[in-house]
C-alpha distance (Angstrom), angle and dihedral (degrees) to the residues before:
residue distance angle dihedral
X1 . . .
X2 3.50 . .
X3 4.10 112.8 .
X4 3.58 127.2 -162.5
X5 3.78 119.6 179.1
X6 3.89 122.9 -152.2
X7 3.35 112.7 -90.9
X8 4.10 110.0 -130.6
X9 3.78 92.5 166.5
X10 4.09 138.0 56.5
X11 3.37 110.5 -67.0
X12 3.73 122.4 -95.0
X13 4.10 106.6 -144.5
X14 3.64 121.8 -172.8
X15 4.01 137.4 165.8
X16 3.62 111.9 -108.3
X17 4.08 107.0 -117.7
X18 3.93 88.1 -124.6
X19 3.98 119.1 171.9
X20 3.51 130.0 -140.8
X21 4.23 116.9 -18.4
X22 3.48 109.4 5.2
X23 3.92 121.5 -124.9
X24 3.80 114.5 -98.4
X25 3.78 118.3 -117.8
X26 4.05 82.1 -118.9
X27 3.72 80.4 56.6
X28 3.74 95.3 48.2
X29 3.87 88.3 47.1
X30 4.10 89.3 60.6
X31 3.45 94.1 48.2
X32 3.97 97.8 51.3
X33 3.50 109.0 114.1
X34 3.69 116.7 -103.4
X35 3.72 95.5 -134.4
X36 3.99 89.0 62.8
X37 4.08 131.0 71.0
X38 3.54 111.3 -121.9
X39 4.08 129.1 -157.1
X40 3.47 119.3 -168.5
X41 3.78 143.0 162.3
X42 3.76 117.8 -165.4
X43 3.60 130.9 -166.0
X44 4.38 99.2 -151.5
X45 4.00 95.1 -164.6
X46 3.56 116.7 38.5
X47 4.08 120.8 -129.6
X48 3.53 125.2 163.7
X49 3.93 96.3 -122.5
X50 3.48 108.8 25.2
X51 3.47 111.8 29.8
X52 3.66 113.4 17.8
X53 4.06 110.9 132.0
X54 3.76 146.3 43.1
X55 3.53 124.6 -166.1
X56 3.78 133.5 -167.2
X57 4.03 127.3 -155.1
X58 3.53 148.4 170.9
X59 3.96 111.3 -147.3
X60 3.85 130.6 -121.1
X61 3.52 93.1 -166.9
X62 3.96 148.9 -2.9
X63 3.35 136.2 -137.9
X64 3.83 120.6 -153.0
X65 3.81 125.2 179.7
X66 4.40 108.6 -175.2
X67 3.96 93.0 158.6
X68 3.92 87.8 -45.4
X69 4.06 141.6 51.5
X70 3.79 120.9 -102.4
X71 3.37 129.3 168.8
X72 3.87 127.0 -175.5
X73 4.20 132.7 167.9
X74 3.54 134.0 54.9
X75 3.78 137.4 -47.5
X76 3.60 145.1 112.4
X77 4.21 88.4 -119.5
X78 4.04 90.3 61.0
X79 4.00 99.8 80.3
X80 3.90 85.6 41.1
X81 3.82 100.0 63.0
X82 4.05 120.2 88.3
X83 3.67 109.2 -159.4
X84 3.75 123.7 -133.1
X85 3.86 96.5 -173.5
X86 3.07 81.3 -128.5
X87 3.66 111.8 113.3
X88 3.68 109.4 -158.7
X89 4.05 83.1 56.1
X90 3.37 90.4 39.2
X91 3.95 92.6 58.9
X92 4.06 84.4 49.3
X93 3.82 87.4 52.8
X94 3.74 94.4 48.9
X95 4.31 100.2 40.0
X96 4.02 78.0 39.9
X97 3.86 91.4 61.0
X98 4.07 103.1 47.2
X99 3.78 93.5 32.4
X100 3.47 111.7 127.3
X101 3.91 135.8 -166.8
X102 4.16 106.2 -85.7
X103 3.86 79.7 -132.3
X104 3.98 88.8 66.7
X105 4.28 92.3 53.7
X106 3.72 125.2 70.8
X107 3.49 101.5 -109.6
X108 3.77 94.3 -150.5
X109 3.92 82.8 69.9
X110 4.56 119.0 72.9
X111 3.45 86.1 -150.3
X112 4.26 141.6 6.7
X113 3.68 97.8 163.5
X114 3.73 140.6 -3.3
X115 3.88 139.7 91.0
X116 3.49 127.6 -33.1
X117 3.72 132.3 -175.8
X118 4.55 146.1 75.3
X119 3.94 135.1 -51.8
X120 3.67 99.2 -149.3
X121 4.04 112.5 -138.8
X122 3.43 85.8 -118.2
X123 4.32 95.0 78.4
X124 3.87 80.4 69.1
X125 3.58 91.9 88.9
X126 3.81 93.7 41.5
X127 3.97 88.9 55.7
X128 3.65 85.8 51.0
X129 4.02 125.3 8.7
X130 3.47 89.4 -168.9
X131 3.99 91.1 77.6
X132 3.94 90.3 62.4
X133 3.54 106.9 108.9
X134 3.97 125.4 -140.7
X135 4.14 93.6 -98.6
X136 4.01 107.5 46.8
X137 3.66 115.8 -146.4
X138 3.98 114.0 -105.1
X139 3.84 96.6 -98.0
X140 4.55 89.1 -143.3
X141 3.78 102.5 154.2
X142 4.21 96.2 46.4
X143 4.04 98.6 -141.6
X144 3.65 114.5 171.9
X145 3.63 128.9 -122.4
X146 3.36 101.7 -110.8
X147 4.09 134.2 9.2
X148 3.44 123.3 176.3
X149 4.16 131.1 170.5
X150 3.72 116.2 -142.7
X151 3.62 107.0 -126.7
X152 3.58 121.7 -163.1
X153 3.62 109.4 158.6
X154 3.77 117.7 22.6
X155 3.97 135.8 177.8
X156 4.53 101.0 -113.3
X157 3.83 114.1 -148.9
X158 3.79 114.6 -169.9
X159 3.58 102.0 -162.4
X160 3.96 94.0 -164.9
X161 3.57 95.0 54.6
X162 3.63 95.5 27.1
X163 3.43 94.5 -141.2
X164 4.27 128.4 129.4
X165 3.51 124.7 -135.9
X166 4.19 126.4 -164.2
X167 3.67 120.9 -143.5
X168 3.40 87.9 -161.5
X169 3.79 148.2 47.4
X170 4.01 91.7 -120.0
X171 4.24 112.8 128.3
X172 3.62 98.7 -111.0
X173 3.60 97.2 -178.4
X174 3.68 105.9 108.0
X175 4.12 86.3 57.6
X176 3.97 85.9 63.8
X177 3.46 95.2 40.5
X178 3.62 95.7 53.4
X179 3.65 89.1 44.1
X180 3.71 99.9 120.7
X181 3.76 97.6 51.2
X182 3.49 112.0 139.9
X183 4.22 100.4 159.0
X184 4.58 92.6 123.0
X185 3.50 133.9 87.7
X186 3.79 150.0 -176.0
X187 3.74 136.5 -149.6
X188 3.66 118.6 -163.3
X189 4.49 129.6 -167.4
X190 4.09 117.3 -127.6
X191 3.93 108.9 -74.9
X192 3.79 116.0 -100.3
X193 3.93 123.3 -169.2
X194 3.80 108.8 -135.3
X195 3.96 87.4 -126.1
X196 3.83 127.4 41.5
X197 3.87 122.3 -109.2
X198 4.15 90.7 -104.1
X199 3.59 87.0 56.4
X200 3.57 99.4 45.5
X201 4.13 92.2 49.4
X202 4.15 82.1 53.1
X203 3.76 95.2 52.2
X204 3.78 86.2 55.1
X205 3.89 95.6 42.3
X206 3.86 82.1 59.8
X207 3.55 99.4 48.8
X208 3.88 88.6 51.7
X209 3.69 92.1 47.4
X210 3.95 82.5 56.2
X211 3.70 94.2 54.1
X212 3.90 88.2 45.1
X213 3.77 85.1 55.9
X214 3.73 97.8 48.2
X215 3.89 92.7 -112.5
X216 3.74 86.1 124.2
X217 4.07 154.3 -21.8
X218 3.53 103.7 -121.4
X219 3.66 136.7 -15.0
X220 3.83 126.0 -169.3
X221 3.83 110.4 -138.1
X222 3.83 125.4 -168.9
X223 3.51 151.1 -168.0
X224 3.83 133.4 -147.1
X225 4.11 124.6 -129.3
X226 3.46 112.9 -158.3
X227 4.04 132.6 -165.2
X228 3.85 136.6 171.1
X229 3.36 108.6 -117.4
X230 4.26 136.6 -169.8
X231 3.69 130.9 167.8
X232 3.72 128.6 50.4
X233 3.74 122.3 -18.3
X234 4.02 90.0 -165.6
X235 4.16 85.7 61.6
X236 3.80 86.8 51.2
X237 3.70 93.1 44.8
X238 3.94 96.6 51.7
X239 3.85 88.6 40.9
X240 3.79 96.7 50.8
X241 4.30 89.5 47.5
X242 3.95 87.4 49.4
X243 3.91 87.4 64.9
X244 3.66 102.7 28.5
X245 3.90 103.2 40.7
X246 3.98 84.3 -167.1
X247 3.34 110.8 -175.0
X248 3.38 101.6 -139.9
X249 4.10 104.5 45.9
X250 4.00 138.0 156.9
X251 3.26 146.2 -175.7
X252 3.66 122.8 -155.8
X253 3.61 139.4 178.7
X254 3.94 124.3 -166.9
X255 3.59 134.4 172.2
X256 3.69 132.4 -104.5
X257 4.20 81.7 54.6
X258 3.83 94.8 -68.4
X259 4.02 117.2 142.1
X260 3.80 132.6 167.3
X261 4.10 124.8 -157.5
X262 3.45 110.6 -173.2
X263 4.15 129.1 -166.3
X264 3.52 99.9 177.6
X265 4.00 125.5 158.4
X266 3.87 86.3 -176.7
X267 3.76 126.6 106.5
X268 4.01 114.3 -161.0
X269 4.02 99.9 171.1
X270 3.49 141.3 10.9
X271 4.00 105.7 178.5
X272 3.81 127.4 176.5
X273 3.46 114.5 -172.5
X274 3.50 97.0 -169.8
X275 3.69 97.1 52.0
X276 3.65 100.0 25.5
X277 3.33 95.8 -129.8
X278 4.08 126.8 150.7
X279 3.66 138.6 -166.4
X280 3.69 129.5 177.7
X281 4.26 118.3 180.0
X282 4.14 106.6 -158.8
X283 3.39 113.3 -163.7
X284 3.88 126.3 -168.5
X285 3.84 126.2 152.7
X286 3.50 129.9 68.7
X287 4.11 146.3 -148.6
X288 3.58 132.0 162.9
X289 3.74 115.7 -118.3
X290 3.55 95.6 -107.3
X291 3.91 92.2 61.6
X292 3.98 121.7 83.4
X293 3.59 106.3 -100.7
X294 3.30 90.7 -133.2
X295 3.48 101.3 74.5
X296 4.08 84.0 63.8
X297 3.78 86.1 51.0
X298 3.88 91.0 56.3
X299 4.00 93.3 40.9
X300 3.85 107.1 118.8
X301 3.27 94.1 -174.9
X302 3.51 91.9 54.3
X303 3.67 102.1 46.7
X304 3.81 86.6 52.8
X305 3.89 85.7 53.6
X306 3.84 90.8 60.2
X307 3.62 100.6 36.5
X308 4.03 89.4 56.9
X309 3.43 87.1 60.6
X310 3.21 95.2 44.4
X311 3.33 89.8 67.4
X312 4.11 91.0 42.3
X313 3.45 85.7 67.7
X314 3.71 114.5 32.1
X315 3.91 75.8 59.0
X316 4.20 95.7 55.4
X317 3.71 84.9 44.0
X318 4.11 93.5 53.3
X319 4.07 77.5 57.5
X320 3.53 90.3 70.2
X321 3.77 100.4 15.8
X322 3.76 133.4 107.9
X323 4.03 103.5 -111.5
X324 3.30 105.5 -92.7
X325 3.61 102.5 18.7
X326 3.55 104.6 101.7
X327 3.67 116.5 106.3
X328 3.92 146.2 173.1
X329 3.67 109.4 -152.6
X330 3.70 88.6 168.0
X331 3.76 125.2 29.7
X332 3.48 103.7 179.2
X333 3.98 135.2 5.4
X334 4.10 131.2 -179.5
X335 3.99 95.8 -138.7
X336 4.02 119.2 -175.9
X337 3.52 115.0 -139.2
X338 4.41 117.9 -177.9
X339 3.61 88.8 -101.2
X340 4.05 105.4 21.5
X341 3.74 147.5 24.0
X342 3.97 116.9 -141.5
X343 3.45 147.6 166.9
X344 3.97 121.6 -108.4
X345 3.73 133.0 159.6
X346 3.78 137.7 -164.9
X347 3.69 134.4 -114.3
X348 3.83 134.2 175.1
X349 3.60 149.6 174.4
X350 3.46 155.0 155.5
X351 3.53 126.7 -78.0
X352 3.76 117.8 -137.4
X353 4.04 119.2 -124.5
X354 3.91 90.3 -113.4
X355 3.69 92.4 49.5
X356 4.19 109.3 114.9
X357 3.79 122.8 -175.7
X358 3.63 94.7 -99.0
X359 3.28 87.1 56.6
X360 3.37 105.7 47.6
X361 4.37 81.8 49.4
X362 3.72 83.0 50.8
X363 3.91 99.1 63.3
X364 4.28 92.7 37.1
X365 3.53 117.7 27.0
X366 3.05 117.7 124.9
X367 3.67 97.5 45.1
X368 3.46 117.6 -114.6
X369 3.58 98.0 -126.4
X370 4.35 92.3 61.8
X371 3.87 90.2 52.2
X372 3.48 117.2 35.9
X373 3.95 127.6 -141.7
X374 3.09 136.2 -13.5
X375 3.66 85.2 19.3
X376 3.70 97.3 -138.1
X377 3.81 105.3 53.6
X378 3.72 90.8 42.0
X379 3.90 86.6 52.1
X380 3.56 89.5 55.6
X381 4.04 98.2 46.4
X382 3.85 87.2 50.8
X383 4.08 87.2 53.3
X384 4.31 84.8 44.9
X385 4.26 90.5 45.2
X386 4.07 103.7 31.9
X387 3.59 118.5 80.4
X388 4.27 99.3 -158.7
X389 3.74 128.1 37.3
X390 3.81 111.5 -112.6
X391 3.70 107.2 -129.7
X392 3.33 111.0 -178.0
X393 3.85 102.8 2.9
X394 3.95 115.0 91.5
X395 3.85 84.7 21.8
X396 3.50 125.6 102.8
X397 3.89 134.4 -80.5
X398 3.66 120.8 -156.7
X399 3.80 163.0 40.4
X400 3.64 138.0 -21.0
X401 3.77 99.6 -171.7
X402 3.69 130.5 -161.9
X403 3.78 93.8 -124.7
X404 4.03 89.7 71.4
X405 4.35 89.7 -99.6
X406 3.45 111.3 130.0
X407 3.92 117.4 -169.3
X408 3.66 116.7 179.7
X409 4.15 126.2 168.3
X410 3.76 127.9 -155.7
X411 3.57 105.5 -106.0
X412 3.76 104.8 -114.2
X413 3.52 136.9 139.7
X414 3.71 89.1 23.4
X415 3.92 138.6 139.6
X416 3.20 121.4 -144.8
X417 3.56 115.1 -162.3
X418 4.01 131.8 -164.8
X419 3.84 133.5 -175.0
X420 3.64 147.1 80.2
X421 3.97 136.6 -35.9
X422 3.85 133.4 -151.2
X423 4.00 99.7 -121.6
X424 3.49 108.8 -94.0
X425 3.72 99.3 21.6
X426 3.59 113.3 99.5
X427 3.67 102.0 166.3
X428 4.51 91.0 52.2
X429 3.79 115.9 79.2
X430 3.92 136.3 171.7
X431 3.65 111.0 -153.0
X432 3.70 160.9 48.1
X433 3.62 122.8 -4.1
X434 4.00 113.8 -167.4
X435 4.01 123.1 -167.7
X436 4.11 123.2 179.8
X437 3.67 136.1 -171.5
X438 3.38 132.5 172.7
X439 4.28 146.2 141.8
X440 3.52 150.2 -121.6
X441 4.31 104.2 -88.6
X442 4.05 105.0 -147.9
X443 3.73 135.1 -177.1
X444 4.24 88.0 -91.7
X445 4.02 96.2 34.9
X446 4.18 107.6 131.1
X447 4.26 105.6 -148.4
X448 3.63 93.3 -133.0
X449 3.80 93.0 50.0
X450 4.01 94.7 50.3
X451 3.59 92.8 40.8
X452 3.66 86.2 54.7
X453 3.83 93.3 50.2
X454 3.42 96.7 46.6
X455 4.36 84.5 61.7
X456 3.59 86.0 56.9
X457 3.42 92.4 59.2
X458 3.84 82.8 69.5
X459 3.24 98.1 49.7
X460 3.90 96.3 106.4
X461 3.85 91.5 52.3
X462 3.78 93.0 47.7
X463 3.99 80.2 57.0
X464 3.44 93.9 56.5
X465 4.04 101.2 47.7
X466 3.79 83.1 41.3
X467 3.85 91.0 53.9
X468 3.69 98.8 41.8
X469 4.35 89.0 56.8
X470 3.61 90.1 40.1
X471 4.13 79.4 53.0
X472 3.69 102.6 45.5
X473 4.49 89.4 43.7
X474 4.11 96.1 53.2
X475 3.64 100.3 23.8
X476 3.58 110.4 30.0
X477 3.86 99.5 -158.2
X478 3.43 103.8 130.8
């Protein structure tokens, strides 16, 4: 069994003395022991900027806010913090009582202790009940609002250097040992979309008729793929990153049966509280791989896409901003992903001093990019058009860290699974397993072509379930 103790003092952080190629964090993830939770977020293709670490973690503690605060683990912040019910304050309370000084934290490390975990799209309508449209969604799979893992002692990949680093003094060694464990499985039923294709080409006939009308600019409409799923949702995690590579990953397991996979090449925030700088990455347009990227580069309807919410969200930034500060060093971008080329572009800007996280959440969340524009009314046609509530997808993915660096994704691309666990196991679940894809609906959008889109936005899961029964026919391992 893997043991990690609280940590009640600075954090000691240390390369691990490992000999020839190190272990992958995929690896790592195979090798955790069952008996044990495990957080992780995992950058699949290493870049310098954008996609440089991984990180692995057992949590202390969670955080769970479902229309009221709980908190449950160990800690010597827990008996300090004075819930609000209020969750935006109640994240302030919580980042507020395991902050430390950025003097106490290697600063050649993003993160060495702090929270992990998802913002479901759902706290949108908290942060602002005007977004809630007239006909609620059916809320069927029950995620919370917020869930986030305390932390204190994670496992540090840097994928350029390729090197681990410890925050801890824990003997790791059976983790690296066991690296090449591959003994788990997972079986998973046909995909079904929780609406047919008619319906779905309606929903984004309406949302064009409300652009027509002047209701909106853009909306971005989705549909839900479901599966029943058994077996082990780390297998399906490491297979999933082996195809998509996404650059902004994680793994997460939660009690009461609740687990999160994410393959997301989005970024939604990169805070630094200590230097007050902001980044947001947008991305809108989409080709599959096997299309010349050019032909997204040429798209005007998809570089008007982007640049509207461009606009969204240089706009919630200037909320937050100092005047002036918001700028758009890159306005549009082709980037290739393993399954997908799209468009993104870059904004940042400078946090003012009185700026806390819930605010900062406050002024952006959702992201842009998952609603449309203006934020609100398109927020409110998705409520009117969507039949579920989203939970976890279009949320954010990431880490509140102790240092004052906030890294947050936009959560697409990612399965969100519910069910039941054997006592004990942590990595074996029974239950639902829930993918959606979707698009941004403009003024010139054609049904059949967004509807077709939004299926190639699944494209790297279809690779997986294709993979795993090409697997079990001509190999018979599982």
């Amino acid at each position: 069994m893997l043991i990690i103790a609280f940590m009640n003092h600075r954090p000691s952080i240390h390369k691990l003395p490992i000999s020839g190629t190190p272990a992958t964090p995929l690896q790592i993830t195979a090798a955790w022991p069952r008996d044990c939770p495990l957080i992780s977020l995992h950058s699949g293709r290493a870049h310098q900027r954008w996609a440089r670490w991984s990180l692995l973690a057992q949590p202390t503690a969670i955080y769970r806010f479902d229309g009221k605060s709980h908190l449950t683990g160990q800690g010597h912040f827990i008996d300090k913090i004075q819930f609000t019910h209020d969750p935006l304050q109640d994240l302030d309370a919580i980042t507020s009582a395991t902050a430390m000084a950025s003097s106490e934290i290697n600063a050649h490390l993003p993160f060495a202790s702090g929270w992990i975990g998802y913002i479901s799209y759902d706290l949108g309508r908290w942060i602002e009940p005007a977004a809630t449209g007239s006909l609620l969604p059916s809320d069927d799979r029950n995620w919370p609002l917020i869930e986030l893992a305390y932390c204190p002692e994670p496992l540090v990949y840097d994928n350029v250097e390729q090197q681990w680093y410890a925050v801890s003094d824990c003997d790791f060694a059976s983790l690296f040992i066991e690296a090449n464990r591959n003994d788990v499985n997972f079986a998973v039923s046909p995909l079904q979309s929780d609406i047919d294709p008619d319906h779905y080409l309606t929903m984004i006939s309406e949302a064009i008729k409300y652009i027509q009308a002047g209701d909106i600019f853009q909306a971005n409409i989705t549909q839900r793929l479901s599966a029943n799923f058994s077996g082990s949702t780390r297998a399906l995690y490491q297979e999933a990153m082996k195809i998509s590579k996404a650059w902004y990953g994680a793994y997460m397991e939660f009690p009461n049966g609740r687990c999160i996979t994410s393959l997301s090449p989005e970024l939604f925030l990169d805070a630094d509280f200590n230097n007050k700088k902001v980044t947001t990455r947008p991305i809108k347009g989409t080709r599959p791989i096997s299309v010349d990227k050019s032909e997204l580069l040429e798209s005007q309807k998809d570089t008007a896409e982007l640049h509207m919410i461009v606009d969204l969200m240089r706009n919630d930034l200037g909320r937050v901003c100092e005047y002036g500060s918001v700028k758009v060093p890159q306005a549009r971008k082709i980037e290739t992903h393993p399954t997908v080329h799209q468009g993104v572009a870059q904004i940042t800007g400078t946090l003012r001093d009185d700026v806390t996280i819930a605010d900062l959440l406050a002024a952006t969340f959702p992201g842009g990019s998952v609603t449309g524009a203006p934020k609100i009314r398109a927020m409110q046609i998705i409520d009117e058009l969507e039949p579920t509530r989203r939970g976890p997808y279009c949320g954010a993915i990431g880490l509140f860290g102790d240092n004052g660096r906030i890294n947050l994704n936009i959560a697409i691309r990612t399965i969100a699974l519910n069910g039941k666990r054997d006592a004990g196991n942590w990595e074996q679940l029974i239950g639902t397993m829930d993918y959606s894809v979707g698009g941004g609906i403009v003024a010139d959008s054609k049904p059949w072509e967004e509807y077709k889109e939004s299926l190639d936005k699944a494209a790297v899961l279809q690779m997986v379930l294709e993979q795993t029964v090409f697997d079990r026919a001509t190999q018979e391992i599982y």
